[in-house]
C-alpha positions in Angstrom: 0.0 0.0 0.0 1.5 3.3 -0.5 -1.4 5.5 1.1 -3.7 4.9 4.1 -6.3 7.0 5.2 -6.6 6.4 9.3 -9.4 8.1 11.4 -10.7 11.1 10.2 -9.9 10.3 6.4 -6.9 12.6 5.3 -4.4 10.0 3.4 -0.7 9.7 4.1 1.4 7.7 2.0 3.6 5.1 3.3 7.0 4.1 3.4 6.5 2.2 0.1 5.7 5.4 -1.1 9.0 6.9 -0.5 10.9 3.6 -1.6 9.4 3.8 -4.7 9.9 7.6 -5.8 13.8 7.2 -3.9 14.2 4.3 -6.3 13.1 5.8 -9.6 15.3 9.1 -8.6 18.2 7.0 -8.2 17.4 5.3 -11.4 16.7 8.0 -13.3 13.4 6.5 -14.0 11.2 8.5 -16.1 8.1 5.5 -16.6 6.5 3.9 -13.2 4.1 1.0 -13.9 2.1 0.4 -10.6 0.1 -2.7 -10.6 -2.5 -2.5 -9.2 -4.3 0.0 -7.9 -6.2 -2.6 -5.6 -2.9 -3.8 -3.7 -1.6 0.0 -4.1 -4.4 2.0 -2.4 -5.0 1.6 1.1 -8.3 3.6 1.2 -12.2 3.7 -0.9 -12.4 4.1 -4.3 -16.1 4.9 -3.6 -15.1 7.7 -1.7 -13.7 10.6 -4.0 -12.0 13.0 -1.8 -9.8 9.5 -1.5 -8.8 9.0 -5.0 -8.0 12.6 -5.7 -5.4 12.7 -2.8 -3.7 9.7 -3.8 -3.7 10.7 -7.9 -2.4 13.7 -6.4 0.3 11.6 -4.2 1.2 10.0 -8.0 1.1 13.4 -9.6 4.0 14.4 -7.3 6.0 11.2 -7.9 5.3 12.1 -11.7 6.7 15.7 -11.0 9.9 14.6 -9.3 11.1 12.3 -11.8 10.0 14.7 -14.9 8.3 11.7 -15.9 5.0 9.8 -15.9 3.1 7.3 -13.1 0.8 4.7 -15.1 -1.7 3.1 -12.4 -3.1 0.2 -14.0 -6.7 -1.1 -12.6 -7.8 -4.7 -13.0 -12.1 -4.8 -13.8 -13.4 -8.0 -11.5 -13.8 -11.5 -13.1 -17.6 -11.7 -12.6 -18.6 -8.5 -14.3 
């Protein structure tokens, strides 16, 4: 997971988090592939205000790396 949202709903990111941006810096990555955004997001994709914060997280790993976060999303098997 590289965001939670504890208690009162505000997300912080993890420690993964911060692994992964630290390792594409030091790779001079300029493409991150996250799959999926099930194992990735720790919080409600039913609850907006959720999602944005942690496209926003992605949007500032995508800034630091001049570069690009593709979040790839898996539809369920039974429809």
């Amino acid at each position: 997971v590289m965001m939670r949202f504890p208690g009162d709903g505000t997300g912080e990111t993890t420690p993964f988090f911060g692994q992964v941006l630290a390792k594409a810096q030091e790779m001079g990555a300029q493409l991150i592939i996250l799959d999926t955004a099930a194992d990735l997001f720790g919080g409600n994709e039913n609850i907006r205000p959720q999602v944005r914060q942690f496209i926003n997280a992605l949007t500032r790993i995508a800034l630091a790396i001049d570069g690009a976060v593709l979040l790839l999303a898996h539809p369920a098997q039974s429809g």
